[in-house]
C-alpha positions as CSV (number, residue, x, y, z in Angstrom):
1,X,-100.9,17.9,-66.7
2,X,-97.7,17.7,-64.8
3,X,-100.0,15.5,-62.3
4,X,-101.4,13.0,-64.4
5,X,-97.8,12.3,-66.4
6,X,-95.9,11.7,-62.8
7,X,-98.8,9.5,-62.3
8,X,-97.8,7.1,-65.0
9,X,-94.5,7.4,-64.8
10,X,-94.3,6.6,-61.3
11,X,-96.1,3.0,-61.5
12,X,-94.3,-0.3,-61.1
13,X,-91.3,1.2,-60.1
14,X,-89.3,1.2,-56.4
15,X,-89.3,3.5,-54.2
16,X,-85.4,5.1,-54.6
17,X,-86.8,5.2,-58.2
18,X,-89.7,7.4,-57.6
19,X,-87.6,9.2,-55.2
20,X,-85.3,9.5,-58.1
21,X,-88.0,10.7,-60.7
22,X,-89.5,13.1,-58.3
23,X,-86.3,14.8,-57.6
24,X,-85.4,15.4,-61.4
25,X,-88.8,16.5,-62.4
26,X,-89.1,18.5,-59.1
27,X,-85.6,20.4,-59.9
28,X,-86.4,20.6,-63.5
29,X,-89.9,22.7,-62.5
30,X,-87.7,24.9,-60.2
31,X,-85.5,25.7,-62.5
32,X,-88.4,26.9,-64.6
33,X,-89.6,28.9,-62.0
34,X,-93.0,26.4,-62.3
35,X,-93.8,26.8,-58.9
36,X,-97.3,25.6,-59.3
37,X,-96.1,22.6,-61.4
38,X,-93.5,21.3,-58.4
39,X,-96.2,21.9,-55.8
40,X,-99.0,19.8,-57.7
41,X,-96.1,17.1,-58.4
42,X,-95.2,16.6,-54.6
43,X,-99.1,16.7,-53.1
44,X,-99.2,12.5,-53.9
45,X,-95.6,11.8,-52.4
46,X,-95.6,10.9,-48.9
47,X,-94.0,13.0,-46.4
48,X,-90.7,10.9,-45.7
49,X,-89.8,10.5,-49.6
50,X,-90.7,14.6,-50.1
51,X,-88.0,15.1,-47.3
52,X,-85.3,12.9,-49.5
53,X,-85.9,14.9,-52.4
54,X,-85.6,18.0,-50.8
55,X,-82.4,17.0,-49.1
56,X,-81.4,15.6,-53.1
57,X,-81.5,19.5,-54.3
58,X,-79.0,21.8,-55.1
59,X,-78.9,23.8,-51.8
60,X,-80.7,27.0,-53.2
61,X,-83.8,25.0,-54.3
62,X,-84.0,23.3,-50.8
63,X,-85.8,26.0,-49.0
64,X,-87.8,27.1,-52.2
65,X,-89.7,23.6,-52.1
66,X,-89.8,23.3,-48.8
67,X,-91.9,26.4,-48.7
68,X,-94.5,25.1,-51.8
69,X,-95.6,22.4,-49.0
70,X,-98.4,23.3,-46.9
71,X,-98.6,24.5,-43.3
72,X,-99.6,20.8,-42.0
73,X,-97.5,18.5,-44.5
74,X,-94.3,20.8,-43.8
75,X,-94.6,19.9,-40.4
76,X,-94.1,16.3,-40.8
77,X,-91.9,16.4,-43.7
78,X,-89.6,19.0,-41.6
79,X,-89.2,15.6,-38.6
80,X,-88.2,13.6,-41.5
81,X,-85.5,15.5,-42.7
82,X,-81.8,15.5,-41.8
83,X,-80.8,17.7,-38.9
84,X,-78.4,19.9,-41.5
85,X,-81.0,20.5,-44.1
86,X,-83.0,21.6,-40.9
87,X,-80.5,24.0,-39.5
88,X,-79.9,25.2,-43.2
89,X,-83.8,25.9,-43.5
90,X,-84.1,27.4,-40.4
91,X,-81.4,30.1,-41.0
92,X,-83.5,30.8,-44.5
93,X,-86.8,31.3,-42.7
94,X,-88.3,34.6,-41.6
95,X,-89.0,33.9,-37.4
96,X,-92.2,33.6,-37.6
97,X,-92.5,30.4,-40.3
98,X,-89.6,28.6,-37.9
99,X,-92.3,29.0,-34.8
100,X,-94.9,27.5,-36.6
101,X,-92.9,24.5,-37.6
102,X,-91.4,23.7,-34.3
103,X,-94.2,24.9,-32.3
104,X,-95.6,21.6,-33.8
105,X,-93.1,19.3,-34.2
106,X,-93.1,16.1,-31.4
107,X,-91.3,17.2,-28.4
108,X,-88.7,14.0,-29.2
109,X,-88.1,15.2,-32.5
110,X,-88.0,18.6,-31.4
111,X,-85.3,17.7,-28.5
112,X,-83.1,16.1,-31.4
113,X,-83.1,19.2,-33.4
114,X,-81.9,21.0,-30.8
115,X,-79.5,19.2,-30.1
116,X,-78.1,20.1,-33.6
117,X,-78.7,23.9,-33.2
118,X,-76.3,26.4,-31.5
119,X,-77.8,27.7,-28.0
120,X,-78.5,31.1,-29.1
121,X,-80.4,30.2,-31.5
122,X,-81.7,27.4,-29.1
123,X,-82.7,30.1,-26.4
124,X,-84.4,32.5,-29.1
125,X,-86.4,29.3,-30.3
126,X,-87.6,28.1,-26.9
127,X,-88.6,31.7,-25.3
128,X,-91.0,32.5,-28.5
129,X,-92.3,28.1,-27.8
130,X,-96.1,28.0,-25.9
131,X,-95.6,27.5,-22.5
132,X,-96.6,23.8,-22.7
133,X,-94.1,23.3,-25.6
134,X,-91.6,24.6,-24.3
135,X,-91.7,22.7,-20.7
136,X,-92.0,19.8,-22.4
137,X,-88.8,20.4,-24.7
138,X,-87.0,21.8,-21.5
139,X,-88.2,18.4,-20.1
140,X,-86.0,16.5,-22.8
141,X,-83.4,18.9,-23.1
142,X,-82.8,18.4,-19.0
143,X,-82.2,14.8,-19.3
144,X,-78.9,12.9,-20.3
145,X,-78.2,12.5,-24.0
146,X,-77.9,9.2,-25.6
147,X,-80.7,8.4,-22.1
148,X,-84.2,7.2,-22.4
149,X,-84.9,10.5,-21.1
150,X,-83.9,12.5,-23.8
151,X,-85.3,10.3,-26.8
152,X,-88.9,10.2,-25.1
153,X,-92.0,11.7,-26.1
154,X,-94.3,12.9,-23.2
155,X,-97.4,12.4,-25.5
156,X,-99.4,9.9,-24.4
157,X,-102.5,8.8,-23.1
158,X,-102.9,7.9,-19.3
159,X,-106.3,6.6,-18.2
160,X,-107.2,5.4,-14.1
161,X,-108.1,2.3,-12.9
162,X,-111.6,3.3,-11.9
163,X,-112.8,4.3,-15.3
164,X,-115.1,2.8,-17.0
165,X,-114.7,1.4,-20.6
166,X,-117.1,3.9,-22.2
167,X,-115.4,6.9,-20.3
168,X,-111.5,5.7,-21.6
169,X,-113.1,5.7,-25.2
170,X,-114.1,9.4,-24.8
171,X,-111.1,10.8,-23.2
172,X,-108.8,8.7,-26.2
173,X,-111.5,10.3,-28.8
174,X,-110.4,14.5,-27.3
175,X,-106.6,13.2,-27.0
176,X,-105.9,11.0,-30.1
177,X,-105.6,13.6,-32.4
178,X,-102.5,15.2,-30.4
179,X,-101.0,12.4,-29.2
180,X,-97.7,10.0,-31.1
181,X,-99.8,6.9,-30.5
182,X,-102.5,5.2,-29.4
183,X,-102.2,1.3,-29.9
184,X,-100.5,1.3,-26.0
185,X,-102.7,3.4,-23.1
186,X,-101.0,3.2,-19.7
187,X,-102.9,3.6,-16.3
188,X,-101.6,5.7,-13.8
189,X,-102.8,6.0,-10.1
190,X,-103.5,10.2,-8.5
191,X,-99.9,10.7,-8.5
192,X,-98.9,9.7,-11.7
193,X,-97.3,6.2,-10.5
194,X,-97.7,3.4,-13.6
195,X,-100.0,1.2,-12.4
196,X,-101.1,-0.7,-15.6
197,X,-101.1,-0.7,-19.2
198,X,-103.9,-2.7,-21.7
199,X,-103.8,-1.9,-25.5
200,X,-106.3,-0.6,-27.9
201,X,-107.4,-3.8,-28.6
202,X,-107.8,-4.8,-24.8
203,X,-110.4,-1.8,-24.6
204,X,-112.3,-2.5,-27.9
205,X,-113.0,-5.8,-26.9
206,X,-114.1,-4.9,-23.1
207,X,-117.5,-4.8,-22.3
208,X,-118.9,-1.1,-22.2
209,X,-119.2,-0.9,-18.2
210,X,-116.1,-2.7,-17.4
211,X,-113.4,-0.6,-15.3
212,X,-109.8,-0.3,-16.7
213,X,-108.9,-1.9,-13.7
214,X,-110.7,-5.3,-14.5
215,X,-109.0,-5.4,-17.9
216,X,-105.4,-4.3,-17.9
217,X,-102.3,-6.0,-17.0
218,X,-100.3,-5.2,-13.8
219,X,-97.5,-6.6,-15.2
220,X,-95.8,-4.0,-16.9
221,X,-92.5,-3.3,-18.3
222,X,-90.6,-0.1,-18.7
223,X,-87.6,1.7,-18.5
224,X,-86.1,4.2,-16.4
225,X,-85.0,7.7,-17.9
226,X,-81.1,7.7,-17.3
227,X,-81.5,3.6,-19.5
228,X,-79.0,4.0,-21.7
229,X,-81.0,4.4,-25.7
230,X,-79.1,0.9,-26.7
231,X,-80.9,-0.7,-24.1
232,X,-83.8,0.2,-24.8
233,X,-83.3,-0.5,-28.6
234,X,-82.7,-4.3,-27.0
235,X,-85.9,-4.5,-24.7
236,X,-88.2,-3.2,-27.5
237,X,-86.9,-5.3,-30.0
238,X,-87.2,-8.5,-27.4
239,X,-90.4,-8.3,-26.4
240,X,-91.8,-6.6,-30.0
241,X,-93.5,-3.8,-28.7
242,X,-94.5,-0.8,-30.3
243,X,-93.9,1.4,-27.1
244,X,-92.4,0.8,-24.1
245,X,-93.5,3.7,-21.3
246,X,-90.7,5.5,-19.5
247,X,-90.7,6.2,-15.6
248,X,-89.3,8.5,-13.3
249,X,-87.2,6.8,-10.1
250,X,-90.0,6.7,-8.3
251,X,-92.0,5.5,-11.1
252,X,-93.8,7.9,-12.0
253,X,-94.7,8.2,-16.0
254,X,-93.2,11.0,-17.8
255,X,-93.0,9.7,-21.4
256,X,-93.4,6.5,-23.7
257,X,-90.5,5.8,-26.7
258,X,-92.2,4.3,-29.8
259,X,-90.5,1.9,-32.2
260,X,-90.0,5.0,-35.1
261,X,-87.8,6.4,-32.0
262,X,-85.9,3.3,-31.8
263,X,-85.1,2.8,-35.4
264,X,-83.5,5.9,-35.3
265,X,-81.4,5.1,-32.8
266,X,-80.2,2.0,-34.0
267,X,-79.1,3.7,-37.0
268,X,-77.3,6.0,-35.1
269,X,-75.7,3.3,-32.8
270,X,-74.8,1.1,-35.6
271,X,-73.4,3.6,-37.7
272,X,-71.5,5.0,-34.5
273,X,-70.4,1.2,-34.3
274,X,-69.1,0.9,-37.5
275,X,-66.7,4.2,-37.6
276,X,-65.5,3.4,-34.4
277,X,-64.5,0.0,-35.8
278,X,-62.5,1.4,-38.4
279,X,-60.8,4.2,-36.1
280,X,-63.1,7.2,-37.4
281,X,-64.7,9.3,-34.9
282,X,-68.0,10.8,-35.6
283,X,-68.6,12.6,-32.8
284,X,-72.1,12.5,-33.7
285,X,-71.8,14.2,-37.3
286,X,-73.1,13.2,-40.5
287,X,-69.6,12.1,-41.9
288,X,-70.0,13.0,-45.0
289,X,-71.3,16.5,-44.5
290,X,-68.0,17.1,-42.6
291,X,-65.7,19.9,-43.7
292,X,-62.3,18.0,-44.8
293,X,-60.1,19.1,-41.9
294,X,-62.5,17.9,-39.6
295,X,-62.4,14.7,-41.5
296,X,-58.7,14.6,-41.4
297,X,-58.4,15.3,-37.6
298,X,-60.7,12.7,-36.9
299,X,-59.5,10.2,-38.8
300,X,-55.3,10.7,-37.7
301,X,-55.3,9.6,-34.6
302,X,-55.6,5.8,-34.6
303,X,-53.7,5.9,-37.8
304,X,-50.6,7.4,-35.9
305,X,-51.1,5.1,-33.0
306,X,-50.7,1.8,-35.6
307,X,-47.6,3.8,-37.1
308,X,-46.2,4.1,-34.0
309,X,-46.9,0.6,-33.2
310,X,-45.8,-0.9,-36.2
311,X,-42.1,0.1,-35.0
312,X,-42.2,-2.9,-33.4
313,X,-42.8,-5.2,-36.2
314,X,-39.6,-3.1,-37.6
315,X,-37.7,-3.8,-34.3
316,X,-38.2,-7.8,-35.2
317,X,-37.2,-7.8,-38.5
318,X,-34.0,-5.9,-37.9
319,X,-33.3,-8.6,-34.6
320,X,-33.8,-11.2,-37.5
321,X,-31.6,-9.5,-40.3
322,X,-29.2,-12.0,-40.5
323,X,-31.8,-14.7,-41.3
324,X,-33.4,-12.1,-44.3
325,X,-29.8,-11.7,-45.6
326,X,-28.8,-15.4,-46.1
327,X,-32.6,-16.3,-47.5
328,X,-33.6,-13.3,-49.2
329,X,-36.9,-15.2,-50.4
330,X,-38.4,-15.0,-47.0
331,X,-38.9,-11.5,-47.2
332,X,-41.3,-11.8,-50.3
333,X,-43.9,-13.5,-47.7
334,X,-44.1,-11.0,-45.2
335,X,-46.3,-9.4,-46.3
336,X,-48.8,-12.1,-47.1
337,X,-48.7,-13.6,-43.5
338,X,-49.4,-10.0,-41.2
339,X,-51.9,-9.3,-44.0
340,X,-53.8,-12.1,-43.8
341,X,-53.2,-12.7,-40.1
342,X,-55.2,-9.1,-39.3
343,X,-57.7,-10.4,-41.8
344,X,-58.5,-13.3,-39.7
345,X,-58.4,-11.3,-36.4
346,X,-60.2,-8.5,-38.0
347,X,-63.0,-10.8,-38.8
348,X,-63.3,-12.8,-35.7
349,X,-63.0,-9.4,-33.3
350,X,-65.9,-7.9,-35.7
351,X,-68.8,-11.0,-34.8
352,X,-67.5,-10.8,-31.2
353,X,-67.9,-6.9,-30.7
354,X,-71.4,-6.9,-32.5
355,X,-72.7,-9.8,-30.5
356,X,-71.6,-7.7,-27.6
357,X,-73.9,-5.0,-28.9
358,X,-76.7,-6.6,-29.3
359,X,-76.6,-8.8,-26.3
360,X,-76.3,-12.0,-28.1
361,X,-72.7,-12.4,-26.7
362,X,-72.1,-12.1,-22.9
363,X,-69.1,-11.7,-20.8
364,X,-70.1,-15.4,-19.0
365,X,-69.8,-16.6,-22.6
366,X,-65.8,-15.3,-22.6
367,X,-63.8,-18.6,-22.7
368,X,-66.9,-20.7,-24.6
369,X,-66.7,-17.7,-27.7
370,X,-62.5,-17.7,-27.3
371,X,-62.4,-21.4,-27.9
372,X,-64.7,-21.4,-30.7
373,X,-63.0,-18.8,-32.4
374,X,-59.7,-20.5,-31.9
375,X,-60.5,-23.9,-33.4
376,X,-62.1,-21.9,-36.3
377,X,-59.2,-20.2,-36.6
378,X,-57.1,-23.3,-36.6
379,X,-59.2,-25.2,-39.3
380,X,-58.7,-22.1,-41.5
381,X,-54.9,-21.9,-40.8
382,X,-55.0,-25.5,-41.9
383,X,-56.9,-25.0,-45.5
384,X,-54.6,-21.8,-45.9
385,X,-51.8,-22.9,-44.7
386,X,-51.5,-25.4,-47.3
387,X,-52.7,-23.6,-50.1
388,X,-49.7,-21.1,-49.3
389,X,-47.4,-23.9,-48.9
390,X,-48.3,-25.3,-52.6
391,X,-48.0,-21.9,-53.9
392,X,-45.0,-20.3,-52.5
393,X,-42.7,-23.9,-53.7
394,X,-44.5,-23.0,-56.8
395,X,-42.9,-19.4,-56.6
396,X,-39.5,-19.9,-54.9
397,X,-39.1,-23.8,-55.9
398,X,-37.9,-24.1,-52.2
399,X,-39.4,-26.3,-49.7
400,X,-38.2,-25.1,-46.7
401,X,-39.2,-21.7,-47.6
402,X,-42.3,-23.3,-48.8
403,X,-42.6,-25.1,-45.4
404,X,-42.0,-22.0,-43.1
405,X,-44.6,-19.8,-44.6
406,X,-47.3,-22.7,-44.6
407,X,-46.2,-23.3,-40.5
408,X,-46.0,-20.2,-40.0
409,X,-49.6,-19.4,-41.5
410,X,-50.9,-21.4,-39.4
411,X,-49.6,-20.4,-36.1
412,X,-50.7,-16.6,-37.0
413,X,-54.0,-17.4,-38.3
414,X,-54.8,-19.3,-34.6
415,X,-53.4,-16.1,-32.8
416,X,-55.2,-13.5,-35.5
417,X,-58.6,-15.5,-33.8
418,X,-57.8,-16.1,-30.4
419,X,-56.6,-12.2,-30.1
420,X,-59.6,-11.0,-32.6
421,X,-62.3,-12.6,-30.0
422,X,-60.5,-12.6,-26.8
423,X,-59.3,-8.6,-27.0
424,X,-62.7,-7.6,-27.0
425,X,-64.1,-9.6,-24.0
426,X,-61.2,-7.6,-22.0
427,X,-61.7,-4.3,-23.2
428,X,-65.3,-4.6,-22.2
429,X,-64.8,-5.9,-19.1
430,X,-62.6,-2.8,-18.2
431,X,-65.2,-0.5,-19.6
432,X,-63.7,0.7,-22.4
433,X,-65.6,0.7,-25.8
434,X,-64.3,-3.0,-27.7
435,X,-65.1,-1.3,-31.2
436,X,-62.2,1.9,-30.5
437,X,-59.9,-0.2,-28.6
438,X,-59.4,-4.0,-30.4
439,X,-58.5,-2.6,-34.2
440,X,-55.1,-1.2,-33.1
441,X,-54.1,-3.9,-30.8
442,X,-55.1,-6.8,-32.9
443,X,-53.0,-5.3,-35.3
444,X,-50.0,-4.7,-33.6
445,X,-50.2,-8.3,-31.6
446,X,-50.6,-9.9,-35.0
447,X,-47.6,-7.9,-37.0
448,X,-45.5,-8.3,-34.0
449,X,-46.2,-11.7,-33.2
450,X,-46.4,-13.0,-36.9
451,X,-43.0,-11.5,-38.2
452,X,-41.2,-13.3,-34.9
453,X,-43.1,-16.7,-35.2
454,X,-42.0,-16.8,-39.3
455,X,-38.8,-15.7,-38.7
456,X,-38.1,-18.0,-35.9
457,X,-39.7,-21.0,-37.5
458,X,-37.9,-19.9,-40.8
459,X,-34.6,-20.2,-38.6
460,X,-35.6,-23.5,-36.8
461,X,-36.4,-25.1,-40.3
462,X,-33.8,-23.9,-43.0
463,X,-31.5,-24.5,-40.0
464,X,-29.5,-21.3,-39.7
């Protein structure tokens, strides 16, 4: 019953809908201690969407439907699920039902999970693993985070060149079942060196008696275990493949990373991006399952660093006080200008730094980008700059007042865009990260910079 009416509610609508509707009627059932009802109403979801209603319930219910899925599907679901909600879970499950989860789990997926955990429970989790799962975890665990190494799964299937098309099928038929994927088989010589790769499709249009030799492709490209994870976001997504293999330094094959791998990480990276842009540190935490504190700690730094900074903008004014004092008007502007000159440089550092991330910007490319970003920061110091003009006579009914802000727009919106791209460029030349280390300066360059050039030209202009 409960079946057939999620059935037709659940047509024509998207997916955070169904989501949505599972999640209600799911919590609803628990709440009526129908246990049977939630399990039938979860047995047509797929895996990833029963993991984001689970992570959607009240924490108490989270561990009761997690345990109405069955042994296989809990499996999967359990990879899909945020590493908190897996912590959370394991600390409600008796030993034994942990085991059986991440006995199974993809040694990747496994790796990442713990990486979340605290060691001890790390160490009682790995002795109680079977011997294979646990040296291929340890295998991960060994390498580098944030590496190719440590974001690889050793599951794959490695034919030899001397094979025969016929034998390849079999050995795929007893490995498939246990292995990530199958669409990429790589061809290793005795000592495990990567000789070759062909696809699925290569074999299945070989003749039957052909050896693996005659039909693969020498050519191959791969990564190396200490690549950093960005990287190989970059190479996948260049030459579209659905797996690139991974080798050893003397290239030997330990592991292939598949696209779902990938997508992770470019989450990760871009989200890591994006707080460091706005001066919050992550350290790798789901921000918004962060106790307060932590938040606040995090978050304080860079903010002190631009109040310390902004003493200088302070320092300007009160060297131009006597200007202020005989035009009070000028200080109305202020204001206006720094804002809209850390606009402009916000903007201009923000395409530079994510070009620089995904490799469409290079270092070569420095003084080509900075002069772009300068003329289009002088064409929009040109529309603005009169707009403001028109607008502050209209306020102050003074023209020299008028004329200074206009000016003075424009000489701030070209350094907002020549500091905004340039900054950037020199951070990462010195190896420091672009995204942590442009905000602050831009911002200071810009305030201090601005006030002076207004002030100055305000000076020059109303002739005092």
């Amino acid at each position: 019953m409960v079946e057939s009416q999620f059935s037709r509610e659940s047509q024509n609508i998207s997916r955070q809908q169904l989501q949505d509707l599972v999640r209600s009627q799911v919590q609803t059932l628990l709440e009526q201690e129908n246990f049977q009802g939630a399990k039938s109403l979860l047995i047509p979801v797929q895996p990833v969407d029963i993991a984001r209603v689970i992570e959607e319930l009240p924490e108490a219910m989270q561990a009761i439907a997690f345990r109405l899925l069955s042994k296989d599907e809990a499996i999967e679901v359990y990879e899909y699920l945020d590493s908190s909600i897996q912590q959370v879970l394991i600390e409600d499950f008796k030993r034994q039902d942990v085991l059986d989860i991440v006995d199974k789990m993809s040694p990747d997926d496994r790796a990442r999970l713990f990486d979340e955990l605290p060691a001890k429970v790390v160490r009682q989790l790995l002795e109680q693993l079977s011997p294979q799962e646990r040296e291929s975890t340890a295998l991960l665990l060994g390498y580098t985070p944030s590496t190719a190494g440590r974001i690889m799964t050793p599951e794959y299937i490695a034919l030899k060149e001397n094979m025969t098309v016929n034998l390849a099928f079999e050995r795929i038929r007893q490995l498939a079942p246990s292995m990530e994927t199958i669409y990429y088989l790589y061809v290793t010589d005795r000592d495990r060196h990567l000789v070759g790769i062909l696809s699925l499709r290569d074999l299945v249009t070989a003749q039957p008696e052909q050896t693996i030799g005659a039909v693969m492709t020498r050519e191959v490209v791969f990564v190396n275990t200490d690549t950093d994870q960005e990287e190989v976001v970059q190479l996948i997504q260049h030459y579209d493949f659905v797996a690139v293999p991974v080798v050893d330094r003397d290239r030997r094959l330990v592991g292939i990373i598949t696209v779902d791998d990938v997508i992770d990480v470019l989450q990760e990276e871009t989200t890591e991006d994006i707080y460091t842009l706005g001066g919050v540190q992550s350290g790798g935490d789901n921000y918004f399952q962060t106790n307060l504190l932590t938040v606040a700690r995090k978050r304080v730094g860079w903010l002190l660093i631009l109040l310390l900074t902004n003493t200088a903008t302070s320092a300007v004014i009160r060297d131009q006080e006597d200007v202020l004092e005989q035009v009070v008007a000028l200080a109305a502007f202020i204001p206006l200008l720094i804002d809209t000159g850390g606009n402009v440089g916000a903007q201009s550092s923000t395409v530079v730094i994510r070009g620089l991330n995904t490799g469409d910007v290079r270092l070569s490319r420095t003084l080509q980008i900075v002069r772009r970003e300068a003329i289009a920061g002088l064409m929009l110091g040109l529309m603005l700059g009169i707009v403001v003009t028109v607008w502050a006579y209209f306020l102050q009914g003074d023209m020299g007042v008028a004329v200074s802000v206009g000016l003075s727009l424009l000489c701030i919106t070209l350094i907002a865009s020549v500091a905004g791209s340039g900054l950037p460029f020199l951070f990462n030349s010195f190896g420091l990260d672009p995204a942590l280390m442009s905000a602050p300066f831009i911002t200071t360059a810009v305030d201090v910079l601005g006030v002076f050039i207004y002030l100055s030209l305000a000076r020059l202009i109303l002739g005092l």
